[in-house]
C-alpha positions as CSV (number, residue, x, y, z in Angstrom):
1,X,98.6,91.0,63.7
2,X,95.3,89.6,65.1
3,X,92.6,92.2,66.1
4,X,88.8,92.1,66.0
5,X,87.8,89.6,63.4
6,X,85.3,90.1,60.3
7,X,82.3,89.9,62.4
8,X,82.9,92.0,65.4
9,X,84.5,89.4,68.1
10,X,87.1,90.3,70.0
11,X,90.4,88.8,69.2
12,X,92.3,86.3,71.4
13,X,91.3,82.7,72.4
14,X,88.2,83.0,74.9
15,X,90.0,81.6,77.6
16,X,92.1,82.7,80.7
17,X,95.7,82.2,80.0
18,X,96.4,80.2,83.4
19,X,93.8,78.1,82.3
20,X,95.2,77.2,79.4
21,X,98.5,76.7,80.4
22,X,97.8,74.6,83.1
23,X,95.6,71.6,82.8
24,X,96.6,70.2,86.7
25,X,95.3,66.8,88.3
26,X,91.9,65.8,88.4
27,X,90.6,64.4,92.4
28,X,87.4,62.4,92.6
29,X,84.3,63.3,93.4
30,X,82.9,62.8,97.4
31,X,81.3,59.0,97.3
32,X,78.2,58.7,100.1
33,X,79.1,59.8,103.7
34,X,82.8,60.9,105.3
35,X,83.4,62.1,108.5
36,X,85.8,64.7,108.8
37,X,87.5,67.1,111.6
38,X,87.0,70.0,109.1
39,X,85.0,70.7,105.8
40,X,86.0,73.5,103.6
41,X,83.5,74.6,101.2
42,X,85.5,76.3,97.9
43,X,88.4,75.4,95.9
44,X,89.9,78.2,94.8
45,X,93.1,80.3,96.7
46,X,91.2,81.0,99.7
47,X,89.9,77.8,100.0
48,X,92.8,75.4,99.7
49,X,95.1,78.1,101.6
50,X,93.1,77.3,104.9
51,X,92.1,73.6,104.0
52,X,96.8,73.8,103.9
53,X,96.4,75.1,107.1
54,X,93.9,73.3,109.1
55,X,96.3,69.7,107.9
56,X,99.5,71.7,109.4
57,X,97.8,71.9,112.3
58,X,97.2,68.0,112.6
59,X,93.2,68.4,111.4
60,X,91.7,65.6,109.2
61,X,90.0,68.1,105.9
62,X,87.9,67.6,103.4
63,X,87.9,70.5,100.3
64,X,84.9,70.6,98.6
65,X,85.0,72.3,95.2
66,X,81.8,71.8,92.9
67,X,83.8,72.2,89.8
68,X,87.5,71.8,89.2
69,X,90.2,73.0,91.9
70,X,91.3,77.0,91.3
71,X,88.7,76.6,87.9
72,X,86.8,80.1,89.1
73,X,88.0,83.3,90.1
74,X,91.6,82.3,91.3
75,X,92.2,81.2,87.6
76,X,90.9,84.0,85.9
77,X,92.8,86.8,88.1
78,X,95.7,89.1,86.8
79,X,97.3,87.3,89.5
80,X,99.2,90.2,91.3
81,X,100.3,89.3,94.7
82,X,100.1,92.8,96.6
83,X,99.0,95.1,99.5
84,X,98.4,97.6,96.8
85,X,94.9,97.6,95.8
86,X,94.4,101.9,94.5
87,X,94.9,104.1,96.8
88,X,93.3,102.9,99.8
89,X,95.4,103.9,102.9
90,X,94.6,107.1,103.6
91,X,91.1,106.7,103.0
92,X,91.1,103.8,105.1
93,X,92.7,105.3,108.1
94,X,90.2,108.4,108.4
95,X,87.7,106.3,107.9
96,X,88.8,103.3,110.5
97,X,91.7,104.5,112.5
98,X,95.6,103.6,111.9
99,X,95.5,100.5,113.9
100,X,92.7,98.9,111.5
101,X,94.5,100.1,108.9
102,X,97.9,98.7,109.9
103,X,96.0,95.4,110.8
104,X,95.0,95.5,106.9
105,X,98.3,96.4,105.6
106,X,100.1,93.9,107.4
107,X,97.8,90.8,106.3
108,X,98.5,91.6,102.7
109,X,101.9,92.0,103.1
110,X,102.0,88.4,104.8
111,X,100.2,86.6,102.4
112,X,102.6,87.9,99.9
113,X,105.1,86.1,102.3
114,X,103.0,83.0,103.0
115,X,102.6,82.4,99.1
116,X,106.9,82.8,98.8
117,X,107.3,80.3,101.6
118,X,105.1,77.6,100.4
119,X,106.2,77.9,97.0
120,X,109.9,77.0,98.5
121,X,108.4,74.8,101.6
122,X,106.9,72.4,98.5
123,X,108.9,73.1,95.5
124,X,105.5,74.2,93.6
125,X,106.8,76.0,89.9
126,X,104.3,79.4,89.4
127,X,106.6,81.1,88.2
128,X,106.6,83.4,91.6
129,X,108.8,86.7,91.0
130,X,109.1,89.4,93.8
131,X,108.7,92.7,91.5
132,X,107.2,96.7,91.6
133,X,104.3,97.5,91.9
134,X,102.6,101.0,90.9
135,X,99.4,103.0,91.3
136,X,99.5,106.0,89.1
137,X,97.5,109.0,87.8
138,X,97.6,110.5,84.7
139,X,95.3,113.2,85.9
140,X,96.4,116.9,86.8
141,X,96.5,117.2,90.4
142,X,96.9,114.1,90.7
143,X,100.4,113.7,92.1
144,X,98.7,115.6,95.3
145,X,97.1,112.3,95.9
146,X,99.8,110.4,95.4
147,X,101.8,112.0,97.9
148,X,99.3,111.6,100.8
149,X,98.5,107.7,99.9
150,X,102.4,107.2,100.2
151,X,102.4,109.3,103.2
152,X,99.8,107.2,104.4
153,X,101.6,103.7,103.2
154,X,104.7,104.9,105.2
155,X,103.3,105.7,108.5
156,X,101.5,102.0,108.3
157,X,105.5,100.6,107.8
158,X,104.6,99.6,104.2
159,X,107.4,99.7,101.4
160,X,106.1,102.5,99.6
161,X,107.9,105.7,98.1
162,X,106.8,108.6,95.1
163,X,107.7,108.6,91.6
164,X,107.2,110.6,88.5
165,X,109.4,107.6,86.7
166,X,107.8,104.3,85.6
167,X,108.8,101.7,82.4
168,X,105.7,102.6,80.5
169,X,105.9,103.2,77.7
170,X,103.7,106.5,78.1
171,X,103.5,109.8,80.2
172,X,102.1,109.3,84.0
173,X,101.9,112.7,86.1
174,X,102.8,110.6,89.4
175,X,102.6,107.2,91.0
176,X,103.0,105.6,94.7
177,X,105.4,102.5,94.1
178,X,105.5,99.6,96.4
179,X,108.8,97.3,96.5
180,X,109.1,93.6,97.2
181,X,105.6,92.7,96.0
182,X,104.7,89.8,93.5
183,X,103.5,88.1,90.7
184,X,102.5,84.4,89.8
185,X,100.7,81.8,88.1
186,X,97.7,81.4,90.0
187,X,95.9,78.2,88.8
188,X,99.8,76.5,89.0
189,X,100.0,77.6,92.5
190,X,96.9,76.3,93.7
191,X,96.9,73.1,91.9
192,X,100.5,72.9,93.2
193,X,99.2,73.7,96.9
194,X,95.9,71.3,96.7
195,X,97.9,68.4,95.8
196,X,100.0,68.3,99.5
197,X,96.1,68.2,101.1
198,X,95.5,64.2,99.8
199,X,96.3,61.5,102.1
200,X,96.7,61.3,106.5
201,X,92.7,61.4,106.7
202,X,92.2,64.2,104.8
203,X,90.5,64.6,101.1
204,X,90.0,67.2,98.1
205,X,86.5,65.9,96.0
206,X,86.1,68.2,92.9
207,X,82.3,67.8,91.1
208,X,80.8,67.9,94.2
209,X,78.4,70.6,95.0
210,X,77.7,71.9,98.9
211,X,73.9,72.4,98.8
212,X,73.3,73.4,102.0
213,X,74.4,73.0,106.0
214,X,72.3,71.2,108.4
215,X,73.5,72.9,111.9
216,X,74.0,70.9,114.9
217,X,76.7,69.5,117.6
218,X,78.7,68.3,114.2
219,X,77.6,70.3,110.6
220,X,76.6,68.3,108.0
221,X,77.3,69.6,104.7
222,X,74.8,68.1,102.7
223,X,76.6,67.4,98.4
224,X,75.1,66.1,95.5
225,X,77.4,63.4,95.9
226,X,76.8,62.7,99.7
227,X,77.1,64.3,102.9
228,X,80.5,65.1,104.8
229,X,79.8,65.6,108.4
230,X,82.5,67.7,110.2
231,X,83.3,69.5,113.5
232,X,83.7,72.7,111.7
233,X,82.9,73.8,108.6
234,X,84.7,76.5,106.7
235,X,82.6,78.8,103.7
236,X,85.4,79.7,101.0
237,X,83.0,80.2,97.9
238,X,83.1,83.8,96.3
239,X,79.5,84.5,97.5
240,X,78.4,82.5,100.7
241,X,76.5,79.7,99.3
242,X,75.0,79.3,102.9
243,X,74.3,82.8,104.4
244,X,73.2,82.8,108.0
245,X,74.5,86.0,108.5
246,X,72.1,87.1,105.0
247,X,76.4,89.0,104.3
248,X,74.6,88.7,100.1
249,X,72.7,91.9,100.8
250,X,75.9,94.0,101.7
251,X,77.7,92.2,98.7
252,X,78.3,94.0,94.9
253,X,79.4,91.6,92.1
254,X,81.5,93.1,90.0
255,X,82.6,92.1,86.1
256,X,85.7,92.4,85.1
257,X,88.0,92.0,81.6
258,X,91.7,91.2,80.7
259,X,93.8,90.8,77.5
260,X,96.6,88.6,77.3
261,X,98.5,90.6,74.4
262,X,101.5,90.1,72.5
263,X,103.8,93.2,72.2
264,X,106.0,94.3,69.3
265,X,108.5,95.8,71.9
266,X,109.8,95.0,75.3
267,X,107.2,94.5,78.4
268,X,107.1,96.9,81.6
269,X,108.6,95.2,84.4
270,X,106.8,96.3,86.9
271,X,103.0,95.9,88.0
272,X,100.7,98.8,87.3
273,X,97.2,100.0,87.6
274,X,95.6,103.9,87.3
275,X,93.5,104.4,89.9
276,X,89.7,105.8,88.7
277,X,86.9,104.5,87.0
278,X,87.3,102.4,84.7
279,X,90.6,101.5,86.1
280,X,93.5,100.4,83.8
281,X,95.6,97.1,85.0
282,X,99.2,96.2,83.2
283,X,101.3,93.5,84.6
284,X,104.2,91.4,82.7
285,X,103.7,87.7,81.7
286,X,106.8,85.6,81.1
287,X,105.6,83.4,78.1
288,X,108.3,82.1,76.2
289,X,110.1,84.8,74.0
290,X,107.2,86.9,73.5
291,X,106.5,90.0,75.2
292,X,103.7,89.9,76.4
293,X,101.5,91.5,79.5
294,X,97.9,91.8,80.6
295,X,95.8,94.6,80.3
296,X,92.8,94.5,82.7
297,X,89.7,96.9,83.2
298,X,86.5,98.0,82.0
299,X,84.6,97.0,84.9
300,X,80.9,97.2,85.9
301,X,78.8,96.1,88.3
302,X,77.7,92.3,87.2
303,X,74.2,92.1,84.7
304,X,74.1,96.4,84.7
305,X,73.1,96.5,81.2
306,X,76.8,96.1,79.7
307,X,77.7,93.9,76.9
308,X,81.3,91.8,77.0
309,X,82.1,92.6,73.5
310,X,82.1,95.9,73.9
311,X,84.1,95.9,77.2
312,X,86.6,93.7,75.3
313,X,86.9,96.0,72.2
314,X,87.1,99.1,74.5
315,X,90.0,96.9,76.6
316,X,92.1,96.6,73.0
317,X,91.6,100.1,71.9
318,X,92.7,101.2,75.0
319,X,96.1,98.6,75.3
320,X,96.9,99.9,71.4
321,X,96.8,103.1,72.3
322,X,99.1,102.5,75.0
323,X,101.3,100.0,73.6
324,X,102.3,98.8,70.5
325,X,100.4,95.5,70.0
326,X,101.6,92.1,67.6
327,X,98.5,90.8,68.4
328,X,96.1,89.5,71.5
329,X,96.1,85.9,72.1
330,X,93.8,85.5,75.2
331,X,90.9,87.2,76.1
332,X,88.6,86.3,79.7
333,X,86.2,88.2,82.3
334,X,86.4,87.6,86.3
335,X,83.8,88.5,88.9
């Protein structure tokens, strides 16, 4: 049984568990000056997803990603593929209206879909599995809210319904459960997806680093590595490395912690996170014969005055508390 070793680390291997499993091809980085239809600044999911679609639509691209290709945020996700993200809907239409709402609720439902038909369109193995997923509340009262987010989630057409029965293996007072979502490997999807960019004029340079964008009839994004000038240029880096629009002053990094952790007993099936502060995030990970799932939470806003070791060791107290732990074999933050 591994745990917090003799001087006070956190157990696990420091490292996401995508990017361990998944080491993934290595592209070159951008050589002088290219000439493209489209640049697209940022490899990670968001990134690669419209460099995917600008090709379809006959564009010549070039993806720029200043380290390595889904190397950021995208691998070091609890990579849950769903519109679920707390309880959101009913907040968000008093606060903007059921047709912005529905707007919202139907692009996450579609990306779900979009992921599912590019995984069969090129054969790309991330382990991709339609499954549950659950917000609960192990408060009292809480099942009060439940019932008006799934209220809410229904009226917006979304697969939602209540229950006061999950697969944990503890008490929850009530939870909204959404059908037909998903769960994946997010680095092998990526890597998987980036690799059908390559080749009919278009390019993916990794090591290369956008420093800036010189504005004119055609953009030139100005690299370490060169310059790639382009008719359009597409920003797809988790902050706006060029900011026009100055959209970093209404933008909160936040920090955020998961365990990969070996269980003695079976895994929940389904995908789960209590809605409040700190949240609590459980979702299965097929590795193997071992049981094993990711607990994710503890977060804070980013440089706040918190410490990662004691996030982590608050993460692990909190998982064996809820489960009965063998051991945790990764450990990784994500902003």
């Amino acid at each position: 049984m591994t745990s917090m070793s003799d001087d006070g680390e956190p157990g696990g291997a420091h490292e996401s568990i995508w990017m361990a499993a998944t080491e993934g091809p290595s592209y070159p980085p951008l050589d002088g000056n290219r000439s493209f239809d489209v640049a697209v600044v940022g490899g990670g999911i968001a990134g690669v997803a419209a460099a995917r679609h600008l090709k379809d639509a006959g564009l010549s691209v070039a993806l720029v990603e200043s380290n390595r290709i889904a190397a950021g945020t995208t691998g070091r996700s609890t990579a849950k593929l769903t519109s679920q993200h707390g309880l959101v809907y009913r907040d968000l239409i008093s606060d903007h209206g059921e047709g912005e709402a529905w707007q919202y609720a139907r692009a996450n439902e579609a990306a779900i879909d979009e992921v599912e038909s590019r995984v069969d369109e090129h054969d790309i193995d991330c382990d991709f599995h339609r499954t549950e997923a659950y917000t609960y509340t192990t408060a009292a009262g809480g099942p009060a809210k439940i019932r008006a987010e799934v209220e809410a989630a229904e009226r917006l057409g979304l697969p939602a319904s209540y229950t006061e029965t999950t697969d944990l293996p503890y008490e929850v007072e009530a939870a909204v459960e959404f059908r037909e979502q998903a769960r994946f490997d997010p680095r092998a999807y990526v890597l998987g997806l980036a690799e059908t960019i390559p080749g009919d004029g278009s390019a993916v340079f990794e090591g290369t680093t956008a420093e800036g964008i010189e504005r004119g009839r055609r953009p030139r994004v100005e690299t370490d590595r060169g310059t790639v000038v382009a008719d359009d240029v597409v920003v797809a880096t988790l902050f706006p490395f060029y900011d026009h629009g100055l959209y970093f002053s209404r933008l909160t990094p936040k920090q955020s912690y998961v365990l990969a952790v070996r269980l003695a007993g079976e895994a929940p099936r389904g995908m789960y996170y209590r809605d409040g502060d700190p949240y609590f995030s459980v979702r299965p990970h097929p590795a193997g014969e071992d049981s094993t799932v990711l607990v994710g939470g503890q977060n804070h806003r980013t440089g706040h005055g918190h410490h990662a070791t004691e996030k982590y060791r608050k993460l692990e107290a909190e998982a064996r508390r809820k489960f009965d732990v063998d051991e945790v074999a990764y450990r990784w933050s994500t902003q």
